[in-house]
C-alpha positions, 0 to 999 in steps of 0.5 A: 834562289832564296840565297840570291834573294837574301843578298839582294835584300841585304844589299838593298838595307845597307844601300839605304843605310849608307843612303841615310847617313850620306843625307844626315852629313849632306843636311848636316854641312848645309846647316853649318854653312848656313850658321857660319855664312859660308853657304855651301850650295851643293849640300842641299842638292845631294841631299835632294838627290840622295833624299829621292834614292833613299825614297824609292829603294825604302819604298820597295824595302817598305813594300816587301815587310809589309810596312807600307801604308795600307787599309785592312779594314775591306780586306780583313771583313770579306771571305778569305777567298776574296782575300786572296784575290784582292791581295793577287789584285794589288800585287799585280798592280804594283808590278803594273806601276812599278813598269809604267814607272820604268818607261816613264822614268826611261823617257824622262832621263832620255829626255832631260837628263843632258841638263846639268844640276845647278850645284853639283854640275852633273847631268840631270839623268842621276836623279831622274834614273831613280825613277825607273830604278825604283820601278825595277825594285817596287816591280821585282818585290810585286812579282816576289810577292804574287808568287807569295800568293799563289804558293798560299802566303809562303815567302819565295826567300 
């Protein structure tokens, strides 16, 4: 299982790298176009798009390391019980947003996924399916996470 995880890590930082360097060209050609007037409008709707994928897979990549935003100052102050509980607590809850973010991103590309992107010309669906993607991956790294809890803070990869 730690092998898997590894990988699945790994995958998901070069993902976001590739991610990174794709919006970095997009916004760099937008730019350009605009300087020499050709204006190429599909830039800076891949760059939106790519922008909300790079988003929600750094926010799981975020969460899993610990660098997301968080206030420590509550936590840090009460009993290392209560700690624990609390951490449990707010792990649970991820996965909790991580599903609503999976049905509510379901409903919203089954919905209004058919429309096509002004620009691009492609369904809608691509963008809105960062919704329930980025719920799969912020959900996965709640469940890594409580499970790294209960087995008193040892990582399960």
């Amino acid at each position: 299982m730690k092998k898997v995880f590894e990988i699945y890590d790994k995958a998901q930082e070069v993902i976001l790298s590739v991610l990174g360097f794709s919006l970095f060209i997009a916004i760099l050609i937008g730019i350009f176009s605009r300087q020499f007037a050709w204006r190429i409008q599909w830039a800076d709707e891949a760059s939106r798009f790519i922008m909300i994928y790079a988003v929600m897979i750094g926010t799981a990549i975020a969460y899993r390391s610990g660098r997301h935003i968080a206030v420590g100052l509550i936590s840090e102050s009460i009993p290392e019980l209560y700690q624990t509980i609390l951490k449990l607590g707010v792990h649970i809850s991820v996965v909790v947003i991580g599903i609503i973010m999976i049905h509510s991103g379901t409903l919203l590309v089954s919905s209004q996924g058919h429309i096509l992107a002004p620009s691009l010309r492609v369904p809608l669906a691509f963008a809105y399916s960062a919704i329930p993607v980025g719920g799969i991956l912020l959900s996965i790294e709640g469940v890594r996470m409580t499970i790294s809890v209960i087995r008193g803070g040892r990582k399960i990869c």
